[in-house]
C-alpha positions as CSV (number, residue, x, y, z in Angstrom):
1,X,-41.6,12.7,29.1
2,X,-38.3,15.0,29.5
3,X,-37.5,16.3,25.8
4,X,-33.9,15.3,25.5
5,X,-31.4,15.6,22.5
6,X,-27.9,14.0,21.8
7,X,-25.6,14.5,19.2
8,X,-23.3,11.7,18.2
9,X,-21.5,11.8,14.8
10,X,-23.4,13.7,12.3
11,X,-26.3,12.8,13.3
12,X,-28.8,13.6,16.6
13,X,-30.8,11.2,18.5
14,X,-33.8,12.5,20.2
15,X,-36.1,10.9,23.0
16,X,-39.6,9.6,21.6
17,X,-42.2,7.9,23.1
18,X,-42.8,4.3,23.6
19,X,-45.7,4.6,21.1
20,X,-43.2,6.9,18.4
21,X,-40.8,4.4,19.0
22,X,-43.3,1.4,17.9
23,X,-44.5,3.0,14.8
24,X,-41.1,4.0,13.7
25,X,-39.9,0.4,14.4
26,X,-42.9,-0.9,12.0
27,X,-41.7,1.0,9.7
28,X,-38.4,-0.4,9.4
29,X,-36.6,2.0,11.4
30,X,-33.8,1.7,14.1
31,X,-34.8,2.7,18.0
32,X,-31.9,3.0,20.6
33,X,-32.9,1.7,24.0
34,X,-31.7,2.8,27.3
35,X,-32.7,2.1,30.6
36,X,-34.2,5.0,32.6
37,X,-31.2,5.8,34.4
38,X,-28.4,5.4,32.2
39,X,-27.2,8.2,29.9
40,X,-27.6,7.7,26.5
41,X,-23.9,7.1,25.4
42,X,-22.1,5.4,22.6
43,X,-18.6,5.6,24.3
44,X,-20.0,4.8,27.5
45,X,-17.6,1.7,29.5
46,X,-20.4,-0.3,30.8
47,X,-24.3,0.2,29.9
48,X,-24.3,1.6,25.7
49,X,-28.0,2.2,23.7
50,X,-28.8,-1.0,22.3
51,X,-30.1,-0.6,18.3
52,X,-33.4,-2.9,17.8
53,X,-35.0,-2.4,14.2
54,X,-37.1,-5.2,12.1
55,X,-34.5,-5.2,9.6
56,X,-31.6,-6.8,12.5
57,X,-34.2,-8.7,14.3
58,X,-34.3,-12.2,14.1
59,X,-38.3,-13.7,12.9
60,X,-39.0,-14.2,16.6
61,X,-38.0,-10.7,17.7
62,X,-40.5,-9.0,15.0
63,X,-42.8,-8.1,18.1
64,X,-41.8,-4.6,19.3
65,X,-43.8,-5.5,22.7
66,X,-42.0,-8.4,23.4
67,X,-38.7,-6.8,22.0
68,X,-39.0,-4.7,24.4
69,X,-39.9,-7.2,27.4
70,X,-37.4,-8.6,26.7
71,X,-34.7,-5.7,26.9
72,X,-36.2,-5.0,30.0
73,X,-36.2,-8.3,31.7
74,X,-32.4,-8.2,31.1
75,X,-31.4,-4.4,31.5
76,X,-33.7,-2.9,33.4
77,X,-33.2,-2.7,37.7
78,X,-33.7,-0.7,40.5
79,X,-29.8,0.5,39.7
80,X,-30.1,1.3,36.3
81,X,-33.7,2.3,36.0
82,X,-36.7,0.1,36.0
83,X,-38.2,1.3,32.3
84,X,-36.9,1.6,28.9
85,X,-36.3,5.1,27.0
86,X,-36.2,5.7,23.4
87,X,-34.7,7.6,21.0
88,X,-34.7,7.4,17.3
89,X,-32.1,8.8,14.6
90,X,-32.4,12.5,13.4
91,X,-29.4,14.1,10.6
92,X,-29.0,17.5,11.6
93,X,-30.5,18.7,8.5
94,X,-33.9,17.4,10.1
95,X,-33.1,18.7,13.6
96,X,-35.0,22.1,12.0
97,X,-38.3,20.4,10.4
98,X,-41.2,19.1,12.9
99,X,-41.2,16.8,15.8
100,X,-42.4,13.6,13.4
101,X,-40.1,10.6,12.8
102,X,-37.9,10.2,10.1
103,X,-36.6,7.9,7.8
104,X,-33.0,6.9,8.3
105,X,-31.9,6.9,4.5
């Protein structure tokens, strides 16, 4: 997995694994998804990170797995990438502490 950083706001978003991404979302944390070829982008025209977290989801979404089966049956292709990456919210006060998710508040 490609290390990758964005800033956006006051805040930076940083690529995690899918298995990072799965315990922060346990925890009550928001993920951004993008598929594998799309930029991760909030002012982007046409494909933007979607936000999943266990706090927005609906009862039947609660299932990360299936959360994310389902983002990918409906964003992923051979045009925009055929797998989901994943990036969780850092402030920029965290960018300087260790590689370990963080709460959002």
């Amino acid at each position: 997995m490609t290390p990758e950083t964005y800033p956006h706001g006051g805040d930076i978003y940083e690529r995690v694994s899918k298995t990072k991404a799965r315990q922060a979302y346990e925890k009550g944390q928001s993920i951004w998804l993008v598929p594998s070829h799309v930029a991760f982008n909030f002012t982007q025209q046409w494909v933007r990170p979607c936000e999943i977290s266990t706090a927005n989801d609906t009862q039947d979404s609660t299932d990360f797995d299936r959360t994310i089966n389902n983002y990918e049956y409906y964003n992923c292709c051979s045009e925009l990438g055929t797998y989901t990456r994943f990036f969780v919210k850092r402030t920029k006060q965290q960018e300087g502490q260790s590689n370990e998710i963080q709460s959002d508040n």
